[in-house]
N, C-alpha and C positions, 0 to 999 in steps of 0.2 A: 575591580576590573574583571577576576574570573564572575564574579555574578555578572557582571553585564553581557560576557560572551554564552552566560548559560540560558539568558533571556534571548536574545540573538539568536540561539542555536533553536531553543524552542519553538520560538514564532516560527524559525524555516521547517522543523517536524512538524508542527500542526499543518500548515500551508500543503506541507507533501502529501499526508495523510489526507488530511480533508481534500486534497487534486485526486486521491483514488477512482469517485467514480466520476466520471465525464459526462458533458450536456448532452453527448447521442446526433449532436449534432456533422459528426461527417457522414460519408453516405456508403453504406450497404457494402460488405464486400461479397463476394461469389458464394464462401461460406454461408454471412449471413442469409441469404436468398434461399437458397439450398436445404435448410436446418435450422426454420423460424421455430420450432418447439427446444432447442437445445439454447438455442441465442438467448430465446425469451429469458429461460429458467435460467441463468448464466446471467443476463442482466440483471434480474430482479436480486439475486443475491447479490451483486455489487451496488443496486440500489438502495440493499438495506443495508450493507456493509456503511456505504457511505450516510445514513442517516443516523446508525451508531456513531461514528466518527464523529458529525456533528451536535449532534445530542451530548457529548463529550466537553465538560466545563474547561475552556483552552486554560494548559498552564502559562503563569507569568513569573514563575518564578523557581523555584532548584524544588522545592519540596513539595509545588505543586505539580511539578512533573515526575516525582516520585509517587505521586499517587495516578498522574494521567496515565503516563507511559505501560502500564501493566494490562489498563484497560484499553488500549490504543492492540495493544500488539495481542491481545487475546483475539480482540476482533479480526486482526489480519490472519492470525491461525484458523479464528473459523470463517473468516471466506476461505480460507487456501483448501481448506479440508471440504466445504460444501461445494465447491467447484470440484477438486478432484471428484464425487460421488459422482456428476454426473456423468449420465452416459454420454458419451462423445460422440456422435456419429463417425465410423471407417470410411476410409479416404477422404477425409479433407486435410487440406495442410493447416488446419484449424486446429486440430491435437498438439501437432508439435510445438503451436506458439504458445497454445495454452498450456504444453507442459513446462514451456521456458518462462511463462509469466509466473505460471504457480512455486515455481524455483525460488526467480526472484523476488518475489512476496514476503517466502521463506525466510529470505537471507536477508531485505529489510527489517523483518521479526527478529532476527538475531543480532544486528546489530544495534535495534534499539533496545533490546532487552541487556544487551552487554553495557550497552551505554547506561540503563535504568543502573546496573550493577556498579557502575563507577560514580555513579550519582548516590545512591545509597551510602557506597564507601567513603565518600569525599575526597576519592583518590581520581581528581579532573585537572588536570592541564590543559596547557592552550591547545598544543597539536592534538588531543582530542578533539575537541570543539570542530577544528578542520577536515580532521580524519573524517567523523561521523558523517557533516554535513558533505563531504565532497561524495561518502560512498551513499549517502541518502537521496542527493542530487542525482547519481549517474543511475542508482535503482531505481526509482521515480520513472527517469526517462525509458528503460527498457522497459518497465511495467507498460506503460501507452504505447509503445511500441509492439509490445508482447501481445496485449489483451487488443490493440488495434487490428491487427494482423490476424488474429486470433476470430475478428468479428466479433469482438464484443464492448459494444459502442459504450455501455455503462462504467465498465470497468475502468477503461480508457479518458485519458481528457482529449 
């Protein structure tokens, strides 16, 4: 039973993870208009972010997310860190979302790495399983909000 919620739990972090960067398909906010040289560069790293991610052999099972999850959540460190470098253009309310995306990026990274850590330990209960995924969901959703808002259509689903 607990493998079966560990495979469950899985498929939904790849799912999330690989939803990082978005099709670019909504349209333009005032930011991105404004500050096409900041936008670009800001995509392209969640273009490659998201092409690590998938390039990533999904796990299906407790020990092959023991060896995913380290390289999943390196890569979120280094988009969080290659985004914070860039220069932000002043005044746009573009900063503030991107510094609330890069937050929560953060604290997805840490709670899969916590997670990696109770997997290692084989110290997993059920209400982890729910814990993880319910605060993996609700991060998820500010990230597309964050990096939406933020104008930056890659990042974003």
């Amino acid at each position: 039973m607990r493998h079966r919620h560990v495979i469950v739990l899985l498929t939904f972090l790849c799912c999330a993870l690989g939803g990082c960067g978005g099709s670019g398909t909504r349209p333009a906010t005032q930011a991105a208009a404004a500050v096409p040289a900041y936008i670009a560069a800001a995509n392209a790293i969640c273009t490659r972010q998201l092409a690590q991610l998938n390039g990533l052999a999904r796990p299906h099972t407790p020990e092959q997310a023991i060896d995913y999850l380290p390289h999943a959540v390196a890569i979120l460190h280094s988009e969080s860190d290659s985004l914070a470098a860039l220069h932000v253009p002043a005044g746009g309310a573009g900063v503030v979302h991107l510094d609330a995306a890069l937050t929560s990026t953060r604290e997805l990274a840490g709670t899969l790495a916590r997670f990696l850590g109770r997997l290692r330990s084989g110290m997993i209960d059920l209400t982890d399983f729910g814990t993880v995924q319910s605060k993996g969901i609700a991060l998820h959703e500010q990230l597309d909000r964050q990096f939406h808002l933020a104008g930056l259509t890659r990042c974003a689903n």
